[in-house]
C-alpha positions in Angstrom: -28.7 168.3 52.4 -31.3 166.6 54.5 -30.1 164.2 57.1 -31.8 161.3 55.6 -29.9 161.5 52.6 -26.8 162.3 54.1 -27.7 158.8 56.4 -28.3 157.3 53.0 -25.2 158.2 51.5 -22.7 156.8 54.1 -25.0 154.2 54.4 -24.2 153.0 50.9 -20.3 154.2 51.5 -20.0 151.7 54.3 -21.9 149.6 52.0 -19.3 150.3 49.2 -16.3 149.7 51.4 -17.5 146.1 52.8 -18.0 145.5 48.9 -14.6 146.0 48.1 -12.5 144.2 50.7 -14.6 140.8 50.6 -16.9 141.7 53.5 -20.1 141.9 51.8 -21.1 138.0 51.8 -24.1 136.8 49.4 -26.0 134.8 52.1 -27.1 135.7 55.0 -26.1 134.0 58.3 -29.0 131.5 59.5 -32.3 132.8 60.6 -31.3 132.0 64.6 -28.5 134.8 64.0 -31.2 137.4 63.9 -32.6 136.1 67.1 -29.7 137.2 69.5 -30.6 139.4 72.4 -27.1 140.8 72.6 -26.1 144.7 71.4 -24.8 143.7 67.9 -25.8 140.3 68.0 -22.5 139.7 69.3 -23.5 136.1 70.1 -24.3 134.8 67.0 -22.5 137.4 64.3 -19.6 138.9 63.5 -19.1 142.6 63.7 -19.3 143.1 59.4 -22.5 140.1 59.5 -24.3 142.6 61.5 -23.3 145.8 59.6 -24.7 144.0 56.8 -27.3 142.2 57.8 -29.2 144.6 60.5 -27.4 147.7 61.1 -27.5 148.9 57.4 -31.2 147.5 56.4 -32.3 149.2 59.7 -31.0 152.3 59.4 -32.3 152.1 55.7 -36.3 150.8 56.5 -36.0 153.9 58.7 -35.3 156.2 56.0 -37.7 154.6 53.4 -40.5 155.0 56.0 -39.7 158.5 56.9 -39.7 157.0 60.4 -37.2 159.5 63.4 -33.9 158.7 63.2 -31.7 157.9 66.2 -30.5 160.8 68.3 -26.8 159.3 69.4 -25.1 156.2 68.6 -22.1 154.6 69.5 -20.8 151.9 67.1 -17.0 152.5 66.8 -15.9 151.5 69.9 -17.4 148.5 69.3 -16.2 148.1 65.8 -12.8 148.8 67.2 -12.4 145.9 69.8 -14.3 143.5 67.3 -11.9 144.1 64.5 -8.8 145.8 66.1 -6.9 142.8 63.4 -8.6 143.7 60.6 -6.5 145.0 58.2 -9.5 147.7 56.7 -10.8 148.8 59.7 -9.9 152.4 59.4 -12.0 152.7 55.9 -15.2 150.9 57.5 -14.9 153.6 60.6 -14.9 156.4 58.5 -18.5 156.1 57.2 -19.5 154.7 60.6 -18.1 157.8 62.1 -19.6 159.9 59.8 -22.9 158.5 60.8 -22.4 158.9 64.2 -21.3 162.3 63.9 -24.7 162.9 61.8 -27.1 161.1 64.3 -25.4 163.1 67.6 -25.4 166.1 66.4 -29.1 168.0 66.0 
């Protein structure tokens, strides 16, 4: 299977998973959210708000315009200080890992 639908597939996995614990909110957070500087908009989102609102729709505009992927990322060690309380954190790693396992490896 070709990367890009392999991307698309956890994509909508992680997308699945936020769905069904009550992550996945309706509206998204103001426009000054998107504005944040900071890796993961740390400043002005929490770690699922930016899953949702720019992590997935990136990683997805990318696909849609047949655009290069990204070589290596790194989001579970973030994901695991931001919600090291959260009860579902193993099931929203394991797509996330999956991705970054994808995207390392050539």
């Amino acid at each position: 299977m070709k990367k890009e639908n392999l991307l698309a597939e956890y994509l909508s996995e992680l997308q699945q998973i936020m769905q069904q614990h009550q992550l996945w909110q309706l509206q998204p957070p103001p426009a000054s959210a998107f504005e944040s500087q900071q890796p993961f908009a740390l400043d002005t989102m929490e770690a699922t708000e930016w899953l949702q609102w720019i992590f997935i729709p990136r990683m997805s505009a990318l696909i849609e315009a047949e655009a290069p992927l990204p070589t290596a990322i790194a989001i579970s060690p973030y994901l695991e200080e931001a919600l090291k309380e959260h009860p579902h954190l193993p099931q929203l790693l394991e797509p996330i890992q999956k991705i970054e396992v994808l995207l390392t490896n050539v």
